[in-house]
N, C-alpha and C positions, 0 to 999 in steps of 0.2 A: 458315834454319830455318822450318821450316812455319806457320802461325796456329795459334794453341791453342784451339779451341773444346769447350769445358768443359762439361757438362750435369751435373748433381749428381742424384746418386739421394737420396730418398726425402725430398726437398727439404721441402714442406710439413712433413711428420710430424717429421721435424726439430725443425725451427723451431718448430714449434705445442708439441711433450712441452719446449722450455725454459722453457716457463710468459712468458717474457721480461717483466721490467721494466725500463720506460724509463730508470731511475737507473741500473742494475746494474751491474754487472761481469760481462764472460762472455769464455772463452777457448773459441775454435777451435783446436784442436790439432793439424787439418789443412787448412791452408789452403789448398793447391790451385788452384785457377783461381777461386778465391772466391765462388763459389755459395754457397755455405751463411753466407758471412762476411758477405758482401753483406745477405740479408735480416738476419740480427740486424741489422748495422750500421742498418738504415732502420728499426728497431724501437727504438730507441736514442734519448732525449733528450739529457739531462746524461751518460747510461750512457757506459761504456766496453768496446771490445773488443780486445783481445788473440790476434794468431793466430801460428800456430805454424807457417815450413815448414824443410825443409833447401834446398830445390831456388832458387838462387838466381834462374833463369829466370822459375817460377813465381811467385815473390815480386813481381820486375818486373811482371809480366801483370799480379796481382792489386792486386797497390800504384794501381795505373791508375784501375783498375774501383771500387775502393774508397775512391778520392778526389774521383770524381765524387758521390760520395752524402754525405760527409762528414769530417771528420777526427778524429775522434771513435776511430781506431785507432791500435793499435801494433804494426807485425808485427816477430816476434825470428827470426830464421836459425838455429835449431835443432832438434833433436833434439826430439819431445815428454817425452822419459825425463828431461831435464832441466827441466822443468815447472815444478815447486817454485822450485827456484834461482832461475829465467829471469825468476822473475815475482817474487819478493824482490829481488832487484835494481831492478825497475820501483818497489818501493816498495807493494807488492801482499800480503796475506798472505792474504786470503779472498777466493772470488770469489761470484759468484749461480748461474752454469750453465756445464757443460762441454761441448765436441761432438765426436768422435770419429769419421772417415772413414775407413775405415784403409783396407788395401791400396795397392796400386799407383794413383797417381792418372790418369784420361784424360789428361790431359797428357803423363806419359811412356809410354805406350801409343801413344799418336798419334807422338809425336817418336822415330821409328823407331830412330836413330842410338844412343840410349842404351842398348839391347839388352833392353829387357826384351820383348817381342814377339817372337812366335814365328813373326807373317805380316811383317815385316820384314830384311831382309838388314843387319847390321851387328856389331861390334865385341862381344862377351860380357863387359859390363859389369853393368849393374842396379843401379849403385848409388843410392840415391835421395839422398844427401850426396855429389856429386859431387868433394868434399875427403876423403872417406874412404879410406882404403889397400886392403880385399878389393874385387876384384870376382868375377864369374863365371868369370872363364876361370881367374883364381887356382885355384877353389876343382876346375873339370873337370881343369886340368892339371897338378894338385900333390897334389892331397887321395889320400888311400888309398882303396883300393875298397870297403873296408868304412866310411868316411867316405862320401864320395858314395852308397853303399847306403844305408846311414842315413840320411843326409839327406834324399835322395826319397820312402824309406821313410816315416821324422816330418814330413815338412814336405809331401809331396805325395800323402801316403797311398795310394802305386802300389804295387801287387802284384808290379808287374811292376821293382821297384826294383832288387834284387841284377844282372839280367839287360841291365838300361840301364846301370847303372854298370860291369857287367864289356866291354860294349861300348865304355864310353866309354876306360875303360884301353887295349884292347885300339887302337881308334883312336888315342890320342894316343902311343902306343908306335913309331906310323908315324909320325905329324908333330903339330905339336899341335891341337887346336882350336881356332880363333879368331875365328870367327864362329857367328852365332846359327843361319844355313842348314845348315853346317858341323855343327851340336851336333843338328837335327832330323834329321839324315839318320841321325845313329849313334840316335836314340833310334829312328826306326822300325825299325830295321834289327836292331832287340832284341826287337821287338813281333809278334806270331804275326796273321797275316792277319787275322782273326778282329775284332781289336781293331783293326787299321788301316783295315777295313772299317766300320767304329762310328761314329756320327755325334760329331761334336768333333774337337777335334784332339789328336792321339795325343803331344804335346810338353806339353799344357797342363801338367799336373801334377810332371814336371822343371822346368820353368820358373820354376812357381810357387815351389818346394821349393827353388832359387836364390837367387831373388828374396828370398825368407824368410830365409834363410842369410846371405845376404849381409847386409841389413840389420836382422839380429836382432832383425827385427819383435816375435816373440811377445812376450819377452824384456821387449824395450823397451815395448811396452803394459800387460805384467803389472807392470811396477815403475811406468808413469805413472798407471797406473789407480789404486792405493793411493794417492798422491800425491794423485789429483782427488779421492778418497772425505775424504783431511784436511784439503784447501783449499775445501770447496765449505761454502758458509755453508747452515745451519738453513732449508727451504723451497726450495734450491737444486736443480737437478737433474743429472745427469749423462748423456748422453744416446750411444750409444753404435750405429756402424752399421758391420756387421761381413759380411767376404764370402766367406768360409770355414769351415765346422765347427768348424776349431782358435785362430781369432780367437775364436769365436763360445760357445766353451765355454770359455776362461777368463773373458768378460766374465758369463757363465750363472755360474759355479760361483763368482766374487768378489762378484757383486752379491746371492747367495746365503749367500755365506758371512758379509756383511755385516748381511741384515737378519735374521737368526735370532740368539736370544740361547740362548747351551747349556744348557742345565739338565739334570739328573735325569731320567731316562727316568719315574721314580716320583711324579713334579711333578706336581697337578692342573691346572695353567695355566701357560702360555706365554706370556711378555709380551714377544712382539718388538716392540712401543712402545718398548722399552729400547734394540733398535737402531741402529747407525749411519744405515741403510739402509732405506728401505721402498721394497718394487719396487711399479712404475707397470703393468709388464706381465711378469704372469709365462710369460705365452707371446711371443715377439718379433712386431712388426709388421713385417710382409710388404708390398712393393710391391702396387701393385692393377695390373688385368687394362689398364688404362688406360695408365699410366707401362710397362709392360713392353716393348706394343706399339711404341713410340718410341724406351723405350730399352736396348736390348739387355745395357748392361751391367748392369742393375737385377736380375736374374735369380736370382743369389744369394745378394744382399742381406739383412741381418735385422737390424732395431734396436729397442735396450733400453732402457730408462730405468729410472731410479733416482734417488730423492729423499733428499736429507739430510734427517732427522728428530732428531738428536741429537749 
């Protein structure tokens, strides 16, 4: 298995919007190759931190890296959608700041063999809990056409969706699909010159809308996010860094829907003092021209913050 060399996007901005106090309590939700876990950890006296992966591999890497700085953590092998539970067990009910990394981590992008990569040859898996029962090729060589339309359609937001999935049927009718080269060939082979000619790659967006499927990302962040808005203590922050439009607008429209209190169109004042939530930024912060140049996957990145006020 390859070295995992992990670069964390929007690293500082991060770490700086969780306000961090050395006492606290703070959960990484996405552990990963522990960039992001790492700085808190060194920010941290008496503090504690709490990180979140499924990826047992990743866990290893990062358990490494995070015991050279201190021990001061506790990383749980789950799901973040189990949040709550994970950390009531620990003996935990309120935390100080939360971190959210979502997507697909460098680690399994690099690690070709898992399938989520579309410039790799290997097996159509993508699962990011490698104990979970769907993978990708379940979903190319079972699902109905109007499933796989859909799916690419909401989850990869391609136009060109019905005409990839009627491709894909159309292929596994001959033999199945089973690898990830195997699944780029029928997707170009759906696509009008035009757009195979387009700078990117003409699979990213099946790919993605897989990946998504698979491990019922959206899903699983819109039920963990409620969870961090009723665990996060008074002055806490929640800190959220999102790599897709459709991550990135449920984190928009909950941390919205959070700090406004509803009243009466007919109301002279509005006192969102009252609640949950006061956003830190109501526009997201964007990587700078600096970090881009280095690191290519920072590109689409956009993070939110949000403070518990009540």
């Amino acid at each position: 298995m390859s070295e995992y060399k992990h670069i964390p996007v929007l690293l500082n901005e991060a770490i700086e919007s969780l306000n961090i106090n050395p006492t606290g309590i703070y959960v990484d939700c996405t552990l990963g190759g522990g960039g992001h876990s790492s700085e808190i950890l060194k920010r941290l006296t008496t503090g504690k931190l709490i990180s979140f992966d499924q990826d047992e591999y990743a866990i290893k890497v990062a358990e490494k890296r995070l015991s050279a700085i201190s021990n001061n953590f506790t990383i749980v092998h789950s799901n973040f959608v189990n949040l709550k539970t994970c950390l009531e067990e620990l003996g935990i009910t309120k935390v100080d700041g939360i971190l959210y990394d979502l997507g697909v981590s460098s680690f399994q992008l690099d690690i070709g063999e898992r399938g989520f990569s579309y410039n790799a040859e290997a097996p159509l898996d993508m699962r990011m809990d490698q104990s979970a029962s769907l993978t990708a090729h379940d979903i190319v060589n079972t699902y109905s056409l109007d499933e796989i339309s859909k799916i690419i359609s909401k989850y990869g937001e391609d136009p060109f969706a019905y005409k990839i999935a009627k491709k894909i049927v159309e292929a596994r009718n001959i033999k199945p699909i089973n690898t990830t080269f195997e699944l780029v060939d029928v997707i170009k082979s759906a696509l009008p010159q035009k757009i195979l000619n387009k700078k990117g790659h003409p699979a990213k967006q099946t790919f993605q809308a897989l990946r998504i499927a698979v491990n019922d990302e959206l899903q699983v962040f819109e039920k963990s996010v409620l969870q961090a808005i009723d665990i996060t203590n008074i002055g806490g922050r929640i800190v959220v860094i999102t790599f897709h439009s459709l991550e990135d607008r449920i984190c928009k429209h909950t941390f919205k829907e959070f700090s406004e209190i509803k009243v009466p169109k007919n109301l002279p004042v509005v006192i969102n003092e009252l609640a949950p939530l006061k956003l830190i930024t109501k526009s997201p912060i964007l990587p700078s021209e600096e970090e881009l140049e280095f690191n290519n996957r920072a590109h689409s990145a956009k993070l939110r913050i949000a403070e518990k006020q009540k």
